[in-house]
KOLTOR-341804 format. One record per residue (C-alpha): x, y, z. Coordinates in nm, 2 decimals, m for minus. Example, Ala and Ser with C-alpha at 12.3 -4.5 7.8 and 13.67 -1.06 7.14 Angstrom:
// residues 2
+--------+--------+--------+
:      x :      y :      z :
+--------+--------+--------+
:   1.23 :  m0.45 :   0.78 :
:   1.37 :  m0.11 :   0.71 :
+--------+--------+--------+
This chain:
// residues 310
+--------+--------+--------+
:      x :      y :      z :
+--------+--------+--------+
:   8.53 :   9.24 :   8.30 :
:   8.73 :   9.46 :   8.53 :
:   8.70 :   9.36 :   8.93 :
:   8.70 :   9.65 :   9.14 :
:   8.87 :   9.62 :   9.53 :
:   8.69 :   9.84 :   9.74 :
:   8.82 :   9.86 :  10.11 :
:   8.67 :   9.96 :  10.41 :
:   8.85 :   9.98 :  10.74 :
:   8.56 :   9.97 :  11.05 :
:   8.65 :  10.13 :  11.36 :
:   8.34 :  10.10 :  11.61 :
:   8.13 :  10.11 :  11.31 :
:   7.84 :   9.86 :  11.43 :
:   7.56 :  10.17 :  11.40 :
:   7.72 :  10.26 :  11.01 :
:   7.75 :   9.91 :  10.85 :
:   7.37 :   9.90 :  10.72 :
:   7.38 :  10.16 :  10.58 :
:   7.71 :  10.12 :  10.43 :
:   7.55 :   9.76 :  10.28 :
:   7.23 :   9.97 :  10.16 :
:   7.40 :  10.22 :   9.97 :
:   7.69 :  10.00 :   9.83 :
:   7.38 :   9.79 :   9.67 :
:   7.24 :  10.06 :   9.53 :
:   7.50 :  10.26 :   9.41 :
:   7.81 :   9.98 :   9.36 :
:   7.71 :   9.64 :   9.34 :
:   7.43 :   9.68 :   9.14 :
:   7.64 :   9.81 :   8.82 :
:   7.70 :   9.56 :   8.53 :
:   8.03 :   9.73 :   8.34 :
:   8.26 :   9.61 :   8.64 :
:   8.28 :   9.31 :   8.90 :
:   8.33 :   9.45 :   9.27 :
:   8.39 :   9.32 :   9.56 :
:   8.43 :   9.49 :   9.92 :
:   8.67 :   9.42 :  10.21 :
:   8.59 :   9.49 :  10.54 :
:   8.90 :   9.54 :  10.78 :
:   8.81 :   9.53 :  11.16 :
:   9.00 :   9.74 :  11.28 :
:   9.01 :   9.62 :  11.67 :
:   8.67 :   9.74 :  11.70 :
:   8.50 :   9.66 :  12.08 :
:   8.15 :   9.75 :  11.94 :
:   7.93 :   9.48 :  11.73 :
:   8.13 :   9.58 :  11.41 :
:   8.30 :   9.24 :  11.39 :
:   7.91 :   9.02 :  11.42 :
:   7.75 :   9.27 :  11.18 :
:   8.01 :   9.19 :  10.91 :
:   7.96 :   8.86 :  10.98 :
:   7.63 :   8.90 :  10.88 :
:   7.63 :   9.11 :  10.61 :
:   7.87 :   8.82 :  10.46 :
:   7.56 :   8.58 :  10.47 :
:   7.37 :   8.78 :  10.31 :
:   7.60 :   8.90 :  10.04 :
:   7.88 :   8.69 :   9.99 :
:   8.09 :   8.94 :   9.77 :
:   8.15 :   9.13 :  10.14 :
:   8.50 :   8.99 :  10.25 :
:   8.60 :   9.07 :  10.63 :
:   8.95 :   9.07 :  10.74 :
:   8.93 :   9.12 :  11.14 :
:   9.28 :   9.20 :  11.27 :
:   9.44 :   9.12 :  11.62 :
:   9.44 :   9.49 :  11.77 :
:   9.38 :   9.84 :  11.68 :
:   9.67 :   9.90 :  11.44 :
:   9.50 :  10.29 :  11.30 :
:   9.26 :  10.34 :  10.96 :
:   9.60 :  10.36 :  10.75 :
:   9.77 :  10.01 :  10.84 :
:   9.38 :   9.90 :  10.81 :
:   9.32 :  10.01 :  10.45 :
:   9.69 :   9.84 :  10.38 :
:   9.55 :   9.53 :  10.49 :
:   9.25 :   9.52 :  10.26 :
:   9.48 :   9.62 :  10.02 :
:   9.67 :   9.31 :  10.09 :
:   9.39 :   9.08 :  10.08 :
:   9.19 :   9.22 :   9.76 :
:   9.17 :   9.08 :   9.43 :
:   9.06 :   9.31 :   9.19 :
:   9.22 :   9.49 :   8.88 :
:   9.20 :   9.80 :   9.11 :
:   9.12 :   9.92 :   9.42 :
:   8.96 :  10.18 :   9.60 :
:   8.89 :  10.31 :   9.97 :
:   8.59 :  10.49 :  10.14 :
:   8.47 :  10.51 :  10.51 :
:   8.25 :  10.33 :  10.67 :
:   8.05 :  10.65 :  10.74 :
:   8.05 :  10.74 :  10.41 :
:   8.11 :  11.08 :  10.43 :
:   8.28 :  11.04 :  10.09 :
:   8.00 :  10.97 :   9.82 :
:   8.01 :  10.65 :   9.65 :
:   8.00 :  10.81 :   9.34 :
:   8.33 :  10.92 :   9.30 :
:   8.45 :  10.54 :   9.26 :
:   8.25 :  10.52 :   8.95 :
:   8.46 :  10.90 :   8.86 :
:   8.75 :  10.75 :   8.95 :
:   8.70 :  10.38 :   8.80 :
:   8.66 :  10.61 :   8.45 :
:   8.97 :  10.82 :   8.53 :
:   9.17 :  10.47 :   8.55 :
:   9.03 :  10.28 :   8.26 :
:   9.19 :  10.59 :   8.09 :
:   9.50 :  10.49 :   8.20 :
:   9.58 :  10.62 :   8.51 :
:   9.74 :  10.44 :   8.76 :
:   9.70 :  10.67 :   9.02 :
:   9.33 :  10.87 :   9.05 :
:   9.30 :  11.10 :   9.39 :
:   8.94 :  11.26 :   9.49 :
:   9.02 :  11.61 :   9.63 :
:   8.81 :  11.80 :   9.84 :
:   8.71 :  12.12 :   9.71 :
:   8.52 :  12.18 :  10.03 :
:   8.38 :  11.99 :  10.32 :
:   8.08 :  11.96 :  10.57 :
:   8.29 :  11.96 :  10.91 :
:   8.30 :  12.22 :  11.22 :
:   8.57 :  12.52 :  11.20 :
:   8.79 :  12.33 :  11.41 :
:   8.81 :  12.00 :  11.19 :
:   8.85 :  12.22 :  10.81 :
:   9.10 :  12.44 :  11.04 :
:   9.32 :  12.13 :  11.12 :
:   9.28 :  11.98 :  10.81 :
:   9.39 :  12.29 :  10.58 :
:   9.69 :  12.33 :  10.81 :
:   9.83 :  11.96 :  10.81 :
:   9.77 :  11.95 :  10.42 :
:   9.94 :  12.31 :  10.34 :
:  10.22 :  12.24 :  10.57 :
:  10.25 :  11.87 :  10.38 :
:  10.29 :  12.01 :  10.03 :
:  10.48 :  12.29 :  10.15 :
:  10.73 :  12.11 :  10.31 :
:  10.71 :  11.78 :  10.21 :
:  10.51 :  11.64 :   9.94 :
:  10.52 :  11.90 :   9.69 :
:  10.21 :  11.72 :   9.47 :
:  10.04 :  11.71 :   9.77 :
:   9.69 :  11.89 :   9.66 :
:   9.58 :  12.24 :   9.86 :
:   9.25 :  12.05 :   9.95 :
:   9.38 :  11.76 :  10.07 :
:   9.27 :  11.40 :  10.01 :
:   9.19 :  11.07 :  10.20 :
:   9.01 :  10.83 :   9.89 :
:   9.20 :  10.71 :   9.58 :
:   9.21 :  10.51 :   9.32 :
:   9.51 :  10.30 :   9.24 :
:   9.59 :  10.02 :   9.01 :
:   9.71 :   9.71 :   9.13 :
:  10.06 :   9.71 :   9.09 :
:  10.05 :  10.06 :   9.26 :
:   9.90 :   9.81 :   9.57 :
:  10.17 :   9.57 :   9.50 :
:  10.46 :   9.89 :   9.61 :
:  10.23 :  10.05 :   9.89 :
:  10.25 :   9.67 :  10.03 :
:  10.59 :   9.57 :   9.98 :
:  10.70 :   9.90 :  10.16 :
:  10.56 :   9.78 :  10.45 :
:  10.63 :  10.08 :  10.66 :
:  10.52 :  10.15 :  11.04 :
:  10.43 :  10.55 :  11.19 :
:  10.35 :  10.64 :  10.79 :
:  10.08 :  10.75 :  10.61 :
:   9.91 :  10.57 :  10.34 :
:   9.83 :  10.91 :  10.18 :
:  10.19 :  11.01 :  10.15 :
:  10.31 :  10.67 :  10.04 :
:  10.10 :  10.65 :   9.69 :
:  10.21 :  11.03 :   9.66 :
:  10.60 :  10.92 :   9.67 :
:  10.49 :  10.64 :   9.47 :
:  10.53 :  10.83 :   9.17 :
:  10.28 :  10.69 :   8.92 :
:  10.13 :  10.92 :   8.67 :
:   9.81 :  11.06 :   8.85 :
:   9.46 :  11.23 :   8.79 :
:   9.24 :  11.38 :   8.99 :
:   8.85 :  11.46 :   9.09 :
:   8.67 :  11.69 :   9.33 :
:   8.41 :  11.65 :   9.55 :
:   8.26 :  11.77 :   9.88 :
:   8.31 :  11.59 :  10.18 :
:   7.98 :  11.54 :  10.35 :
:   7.91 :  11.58 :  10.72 :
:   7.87 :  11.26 :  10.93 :
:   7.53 :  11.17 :  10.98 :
:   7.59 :  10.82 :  11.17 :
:   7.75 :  10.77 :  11.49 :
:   8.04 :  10.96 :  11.67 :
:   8.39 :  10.98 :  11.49 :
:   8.69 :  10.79 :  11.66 :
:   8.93 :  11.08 :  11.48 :
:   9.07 :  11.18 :  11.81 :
:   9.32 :  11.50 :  11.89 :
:   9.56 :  11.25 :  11.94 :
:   9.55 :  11.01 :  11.64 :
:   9.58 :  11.38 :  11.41 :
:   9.88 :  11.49 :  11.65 :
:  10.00 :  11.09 :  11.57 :
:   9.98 :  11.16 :  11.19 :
:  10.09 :  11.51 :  11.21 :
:  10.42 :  11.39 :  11.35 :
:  10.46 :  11.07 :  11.16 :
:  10.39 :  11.22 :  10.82 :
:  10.65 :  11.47 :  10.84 :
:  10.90 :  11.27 :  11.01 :
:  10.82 :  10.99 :  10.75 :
:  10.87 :  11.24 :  10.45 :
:  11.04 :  11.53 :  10.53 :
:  11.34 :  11.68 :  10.65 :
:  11.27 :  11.99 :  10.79 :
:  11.25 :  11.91 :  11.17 :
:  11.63 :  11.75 :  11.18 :
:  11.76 :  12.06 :  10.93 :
:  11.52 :  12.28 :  11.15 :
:  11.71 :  12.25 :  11.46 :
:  12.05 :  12.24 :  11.30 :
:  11.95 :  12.56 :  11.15 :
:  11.83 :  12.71 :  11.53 :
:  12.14 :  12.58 :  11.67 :
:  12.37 :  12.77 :  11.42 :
:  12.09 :  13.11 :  11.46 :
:  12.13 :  13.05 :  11.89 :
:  12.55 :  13.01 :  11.81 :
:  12.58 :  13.34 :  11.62 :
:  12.39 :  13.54 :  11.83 :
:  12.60 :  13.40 :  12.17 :
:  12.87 :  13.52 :  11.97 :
:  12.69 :  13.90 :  11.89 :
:  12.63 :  13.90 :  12.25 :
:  12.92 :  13.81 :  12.39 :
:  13.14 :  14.08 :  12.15 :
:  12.84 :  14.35 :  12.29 :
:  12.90 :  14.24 :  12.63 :
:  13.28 :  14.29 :  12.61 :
:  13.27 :  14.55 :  12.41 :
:  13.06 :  14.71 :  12.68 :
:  13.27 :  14.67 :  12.95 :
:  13.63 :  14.75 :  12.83 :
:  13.58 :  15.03 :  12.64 :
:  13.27 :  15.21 :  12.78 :
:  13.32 :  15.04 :  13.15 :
:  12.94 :  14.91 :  13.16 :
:  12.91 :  14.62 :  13.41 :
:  12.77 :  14.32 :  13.35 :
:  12.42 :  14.21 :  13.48 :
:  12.49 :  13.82 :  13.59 :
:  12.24 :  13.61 :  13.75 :
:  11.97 :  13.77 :  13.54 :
:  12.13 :  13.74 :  13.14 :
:  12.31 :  13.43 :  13.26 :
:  11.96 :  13.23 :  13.34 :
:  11.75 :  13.37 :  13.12 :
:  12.04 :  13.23 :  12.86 :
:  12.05 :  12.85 :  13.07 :
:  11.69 :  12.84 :  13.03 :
:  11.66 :  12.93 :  12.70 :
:  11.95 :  12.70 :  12.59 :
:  11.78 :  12.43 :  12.80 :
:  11.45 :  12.45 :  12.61 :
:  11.60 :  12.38 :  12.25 :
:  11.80 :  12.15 :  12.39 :
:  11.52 :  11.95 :  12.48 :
:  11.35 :  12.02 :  12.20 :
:  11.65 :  11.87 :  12.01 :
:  11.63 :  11.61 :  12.21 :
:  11.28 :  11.55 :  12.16 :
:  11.31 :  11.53 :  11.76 :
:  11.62 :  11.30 :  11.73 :
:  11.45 :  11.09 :  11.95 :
:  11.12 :  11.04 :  11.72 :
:  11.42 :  10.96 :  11.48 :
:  11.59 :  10.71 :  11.64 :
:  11.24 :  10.57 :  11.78 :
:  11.11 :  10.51 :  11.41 :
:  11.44 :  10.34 :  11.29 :
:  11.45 :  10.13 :  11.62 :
:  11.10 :  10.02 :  11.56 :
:  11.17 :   9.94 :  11.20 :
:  11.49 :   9.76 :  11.29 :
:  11.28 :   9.49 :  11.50 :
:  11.09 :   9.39 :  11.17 :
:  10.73 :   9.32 :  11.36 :
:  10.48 :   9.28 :  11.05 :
:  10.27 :   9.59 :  11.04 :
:   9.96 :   9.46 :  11.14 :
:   9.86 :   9.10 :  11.23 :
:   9.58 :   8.92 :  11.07 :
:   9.32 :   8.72 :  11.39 :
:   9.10 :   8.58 :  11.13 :
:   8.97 :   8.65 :  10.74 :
:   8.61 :   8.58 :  10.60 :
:   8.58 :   8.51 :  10.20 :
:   8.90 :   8.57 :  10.12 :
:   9.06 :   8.21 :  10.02 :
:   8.73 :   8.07 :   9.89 :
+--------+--------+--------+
């Protein structure tokens, strides 16, 4: 019988958890055609996340809980319950559920077909404006300019097969995205579609800064358009100094114009200033991500593990 690896990385998640044990019953644990088990990954959590795992382990014993040292972000946390499952296949959902449990059972059929890869694409989704608007932009922008099988609808759920795990593990990458990695993967891949329900339980921890974070490390991870960006608005600034300067002299030796200083002359230093800050700014994130790679820190540190070795 196939086992199926379902992770779940918890994030201030105390208020989520039973329900996420009531519907997993229900709707996973209770089918006969596979084996399934479901690690937990605290992800640093401050709440009662940690003790309610703890005790949904008593009570169910195929609930494994991997607690890590810090708040490492939901990607490196889904990496580590990749890490630490044992199944045939694996699979990801949130602890809030807001993808239904019934694409695993989609997906578990998509695989035993013989995909490797199985993503569940959102056709449409419960959020506000603001959310969708983010979301449609980061995705379009993605598979525009760097992950060309990147779907229009975006997804955050798969479905991989375990040697799939075994590269998304032994890349071991920092300032990635999980997402991106099984796309660059390369296995042959299937999809569903679903809708992405609103949250009912609790306040997300999706902060405007952790999208900005994956924003940035997604492109910089898989793209090259920001370096080849400002070498291309370095060569567009240098040809039109050069237009300008032939106007300007031009101007002045053959039609006797004078020359306006202070005013063209800082209006140019501050222009010329701002990309070169800019410039600055993305080589930087560059040469950050390479110097953080270079002092080989594990990705995430394990503080204690629940279920897993017995």
């Amino acid at each position: 019988m196939d086992k199926v690896s379902i992770i779940v990385p918890i994030y201030y998640n105390e208020l989520n958890i039973p329900h996420l044990y009531e519907q997993m019953n229900e709707k996973i644990l209770s089918r006969t055609d596979f084996e399934a088990e479901i690690v937990c990954v605290d992800d640093g959590s401050k709440d009662g996340s940690y003790k309610a795992l703890l005790e949904l382990r008593e009570k169910d014993d195929r609930f494994k809980v991997v607690k890590l040292s810090r708040n490492f972000g939901s990607h490196t946390a889904i990496l580590a319950g990749f890490a630490h499952a044992t199944g045939d296949c694996m699979t990801m959902v949130a602890a809030d559920l807001q993808e239904p449990l019934e694409i695993i059972i989609e997906m578990y059929e998509k695989w035993k077909q013989g995909k490797k890869v199985v993503i569940a694409v959102r056709k449409d989704r419960e959020d506000g404006f603001f959310q969708k608007l983010f979301s449609n932009t980061y995705y379009s922008l993605m598979q525009k300019y760097a992950l060309k099988d990147m779907p229009s609808g975006g997804f955050d759920c798969f479905f991989i097969d375990k040697k799939v795990r075994d590269v998304l593990v032994s890349m071991n990458e920092k300032n990635s995205s999980i997402v991106g990695q099984v796309l660059w993967a390369g296995f042959e891949m299937d999809k569903i579609y679903y809708v992405r329900k609103k949250r009912e339980i609790g306040e997300s921890k999706w902060t405007l800064s952790k999208k900005i974070k994956l924003f940035i490390d997604s492109f910089m991870a898989f793209s090259y358009v920001p370096i080849r960006f400002i070498s291309t608005l370095g060569i567009f600034i240098s040809i039109v100094g050069f237009i300008l300067a032939v106007f300007l002299i031009v101007n002045k030796f053959m039609f006797n114009v004078p020359v306006q200083g202070w005013t063209t002359m800082m209006i140019t230093l501050l222009m010329l200033s701002g990309i070169q800050m800019l410039t600055l700014g993305v080589i930087g994130e560059y040469l950050w991500r390479n110097f953080d790679e270079s002092r080989e820190r594990p990705t995430y540190k394990v503080e204690e593990t629940h279920g897993i070795d017995e």
